[in-house]
N, C-alpha and C positions, 0 to 999 in steps of 0.2 A: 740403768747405767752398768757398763764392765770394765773390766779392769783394763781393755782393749781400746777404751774411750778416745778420740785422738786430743783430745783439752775436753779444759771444765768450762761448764756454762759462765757468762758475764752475771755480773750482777752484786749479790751480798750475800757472804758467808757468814754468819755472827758469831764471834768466839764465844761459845755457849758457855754459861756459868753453869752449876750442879748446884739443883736443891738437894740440902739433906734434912733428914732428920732428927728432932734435937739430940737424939744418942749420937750423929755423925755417919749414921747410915745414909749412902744416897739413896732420895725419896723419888722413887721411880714412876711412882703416878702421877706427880707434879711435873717430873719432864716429859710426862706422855705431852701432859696436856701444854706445854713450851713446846715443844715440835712441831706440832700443831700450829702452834700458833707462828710461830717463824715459818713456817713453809706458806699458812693463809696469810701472811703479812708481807708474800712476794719474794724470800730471800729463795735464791736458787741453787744454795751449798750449805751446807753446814760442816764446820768446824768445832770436834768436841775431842775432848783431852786436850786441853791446850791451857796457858796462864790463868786465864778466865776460870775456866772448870777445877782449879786448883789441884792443878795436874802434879805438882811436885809434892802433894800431900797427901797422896795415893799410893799402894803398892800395885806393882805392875798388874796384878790379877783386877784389880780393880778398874784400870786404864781399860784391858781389854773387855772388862764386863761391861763396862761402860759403853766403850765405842761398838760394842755387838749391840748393844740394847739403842744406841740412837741409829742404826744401819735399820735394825728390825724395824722401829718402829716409822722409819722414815721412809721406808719398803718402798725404793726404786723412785720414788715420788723427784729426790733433787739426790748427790751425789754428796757422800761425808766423808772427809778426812780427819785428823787423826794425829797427835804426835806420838813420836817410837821413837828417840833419842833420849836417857836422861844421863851422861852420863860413863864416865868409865871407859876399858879397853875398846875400842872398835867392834873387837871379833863378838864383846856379847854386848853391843849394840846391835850391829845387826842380825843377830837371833833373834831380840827380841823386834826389830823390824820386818823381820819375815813372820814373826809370829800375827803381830798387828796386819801386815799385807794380807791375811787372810780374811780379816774385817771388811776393811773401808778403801776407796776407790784411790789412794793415795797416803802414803805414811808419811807426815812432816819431819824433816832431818830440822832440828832446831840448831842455827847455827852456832850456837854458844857452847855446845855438848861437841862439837869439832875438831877445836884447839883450845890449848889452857889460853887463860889472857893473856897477852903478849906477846904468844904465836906468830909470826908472820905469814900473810896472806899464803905465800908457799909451803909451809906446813900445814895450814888450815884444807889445802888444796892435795894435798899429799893424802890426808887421813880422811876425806873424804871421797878421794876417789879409790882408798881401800875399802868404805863404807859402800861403796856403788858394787866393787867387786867380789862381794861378797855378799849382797842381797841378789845376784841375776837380774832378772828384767822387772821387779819388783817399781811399779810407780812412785814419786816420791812427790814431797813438798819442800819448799824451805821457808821456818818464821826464824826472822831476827827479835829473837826472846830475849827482854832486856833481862833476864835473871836465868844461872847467877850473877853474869857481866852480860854487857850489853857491846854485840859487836854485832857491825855494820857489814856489809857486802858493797864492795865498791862495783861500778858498773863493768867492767872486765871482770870480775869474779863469777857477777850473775849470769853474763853471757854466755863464760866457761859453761854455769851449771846446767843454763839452758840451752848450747850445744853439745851436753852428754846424750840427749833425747830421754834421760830417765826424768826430767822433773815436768809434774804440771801446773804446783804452784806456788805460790809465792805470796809468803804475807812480809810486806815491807813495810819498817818502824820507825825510816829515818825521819820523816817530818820537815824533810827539807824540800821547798821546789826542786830546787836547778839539780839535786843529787836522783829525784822521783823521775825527773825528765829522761836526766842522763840514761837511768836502768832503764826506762821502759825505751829510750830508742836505740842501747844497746840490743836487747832483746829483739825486737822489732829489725833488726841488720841480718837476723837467723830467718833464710826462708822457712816456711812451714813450719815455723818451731810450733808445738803444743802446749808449750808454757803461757802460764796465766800469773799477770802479775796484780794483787790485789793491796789496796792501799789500807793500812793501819790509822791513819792521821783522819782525825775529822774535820779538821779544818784545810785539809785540801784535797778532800774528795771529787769536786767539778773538778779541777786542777788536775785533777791524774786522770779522772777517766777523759778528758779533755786530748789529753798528750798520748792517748791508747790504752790506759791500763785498762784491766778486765773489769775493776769494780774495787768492792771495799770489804774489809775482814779487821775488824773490831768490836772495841766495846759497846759503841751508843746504840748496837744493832741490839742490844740486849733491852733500851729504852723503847727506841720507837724504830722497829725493824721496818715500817709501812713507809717512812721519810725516807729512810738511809736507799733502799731498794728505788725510791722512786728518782729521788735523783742521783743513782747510778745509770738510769735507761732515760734520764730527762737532763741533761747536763747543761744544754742552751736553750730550755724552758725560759720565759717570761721571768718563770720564778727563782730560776734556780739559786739566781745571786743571792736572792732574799735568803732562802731555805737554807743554802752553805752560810753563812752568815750567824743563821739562827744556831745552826750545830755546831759553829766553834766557837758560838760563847758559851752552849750549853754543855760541853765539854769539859768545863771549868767548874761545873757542879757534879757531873759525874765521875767524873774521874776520883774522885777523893772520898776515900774510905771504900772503895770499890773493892771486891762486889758488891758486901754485904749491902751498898747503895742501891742496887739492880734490886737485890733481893727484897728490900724495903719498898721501891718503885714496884714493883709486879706485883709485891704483897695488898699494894691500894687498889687495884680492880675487885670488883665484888665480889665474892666467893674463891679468890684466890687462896689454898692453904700454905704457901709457902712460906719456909721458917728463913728468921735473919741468920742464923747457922750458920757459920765459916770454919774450916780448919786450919786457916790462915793464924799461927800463932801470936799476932798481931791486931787480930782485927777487933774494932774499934764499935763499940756502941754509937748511934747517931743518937746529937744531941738536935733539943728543938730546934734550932737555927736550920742546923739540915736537912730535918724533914720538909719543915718549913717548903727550903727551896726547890726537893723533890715537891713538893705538890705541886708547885708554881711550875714547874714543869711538866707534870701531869697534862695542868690546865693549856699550856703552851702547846703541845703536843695537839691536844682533840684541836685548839685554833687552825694547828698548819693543817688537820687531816681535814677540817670541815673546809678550809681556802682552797685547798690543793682536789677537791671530791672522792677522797682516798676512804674507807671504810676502814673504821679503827674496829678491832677485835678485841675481843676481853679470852686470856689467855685459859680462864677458867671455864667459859664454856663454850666458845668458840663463835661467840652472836656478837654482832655489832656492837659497841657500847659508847656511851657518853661521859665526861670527866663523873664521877661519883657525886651524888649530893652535897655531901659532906665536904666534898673539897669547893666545893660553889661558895 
């Protein structure tokens, strides 16, 4: 992939979480072995520095060590982006976006880092088109990061960004049908745009890529990357109803206490060393109850993979695997 690319593959980007280690160091041999596995589990992007990877708890050195080490190691294989927005004047946003654009195949402008909250759409639009003016022909992205506020892009807005010709992706957060539609057929009005609009919501993944989005850029890819990816490229499958279905009730189990959930879920493949470590100054010890339903989920998972004849992977060594004894 180059920076030349005219869009990004379809499919699933997984907003990558960061293991670290119990000092707080990111534990770089454990995401060797996550790249890995999300790229053998079908996703066709990767998305690191972002909410998930606990990107606001990072100093920028760290952002870009980060995003060079999943570029290395992802070497050409699928395309990663990258957020470069936290924050602050314009002018040293984008320094530090031109610095990221040397990385990874698209820098995400996080729309929240745009305008203060209460902004109107037309100063949100002002300051990001200083933000364009000032990075050159630099690729970009846009996620609506629900922190520190959470603000929404209305479909005239996304249109604007996707007829700048600078963006090619999009991770969208609204969770709403008729607003999902709306952007993706504004988008869709732009001939040849090379914008990629990828869905946040797991409960209406069929739903979007149905209506033309490119695919899907969330959490549950952090679970089971092998379902999310498949029905991204199977939407009018036999199964699909069933399988969206299963993903937005089990949404409601991963969502909460996230990541450190992810971390705990990955942690149950055999030989996995990854620690429950969060820098999240909030994060929250899992009590039985939750593990509980993380296994139940585990066990749910190998079900869809053994219906579906999908090959689940064990992140730690890269071989087929079956739900663990211990959770039978």
């Amino acid at each position: 992939f180059t920076k030349m690319a005219k869009s990004l593959p379809k499919g699933c980007f997984p907003t990558m979480i960061t293991p670290f280690l119990e000092d707080g160091a990111i534990d770089y041999a454990t995401l060797d072995s996550m790249i890995e596995w999300y790229i053998a589990s079908g996703c066709t992007g990767l998305f690191a520095v972002c909410q998930s990877s606990e990107m606001y708890f990072m100093t920028n050195e760290e952002r870009l060590a980060l995003a060079t080490h999943v570029v290395g190691k992802a070497a050409g294989r699928v395309p990663v982006v990258a957020s470069g927005t936290f924050g602050g004047p314009i002018e040293a946003q984008a320094a530090f976006v031109k610095q990221m654009a040397e990385i990874v195949e698209a820098v995400v402008v996080l729309v929240c880092q745009m305008a203060e909250e209460g902004v109107e759409d037309a100063g949100w639009r002002a300051n990001t088109q200083q933000l364009l003016d000032l990075t050159g022909d630099v690729p970009l992205g846009l996620y609506e990061c629900p922190a520190p506020y959470h603000r929404l892009l209305t479909a005239d807005m996304l249109k604007w960004c996707a007829g700048t010709g600078r963006f090619l992706f999009h991770k969208d957060t609204c969770c709403k049908t008729k607003p999902i539609a709306d952007k993706i057929a504004a988008v869709q009005s732009l001939p040849g745009t090379a914008f990629s609009f990828y869905n946040a919501n797991a409960a209406t993944v069929q739903y979007s890529v149905r209506q033309g989005g490119s695919g899907f850029s969330g959490i549950c890819a952090n679970f089971y990357p092998q379902l999310v990816s498949w029905l991204c490229a199977n939407p009018d499958h036999a199964d699909a109803n069933d399988l969206q279905t299963f993903m937005a009730i089990a949404e409601n189990v991963i969502m909460y206490k996230y990541p450190q959930c992810a971390k705990h879920f990955l942690g149950m493949f055999e030989g996995m060393t990854i620690t429950p470590k969060c820098r999240k100054p909030d994060a929250a010890e899992l009590n039985e109850e939750e593990c509980l339903k993380l296994e139940a989920l585990h066990r749910m998972t190998q079900k869809w993979c053994d219906r579906l004849g999908i090959e689940r992977l064990n992140p730690a060594t890269g071989k087929t695997t079956t739900v663990p004894d211990s959770l039978n």
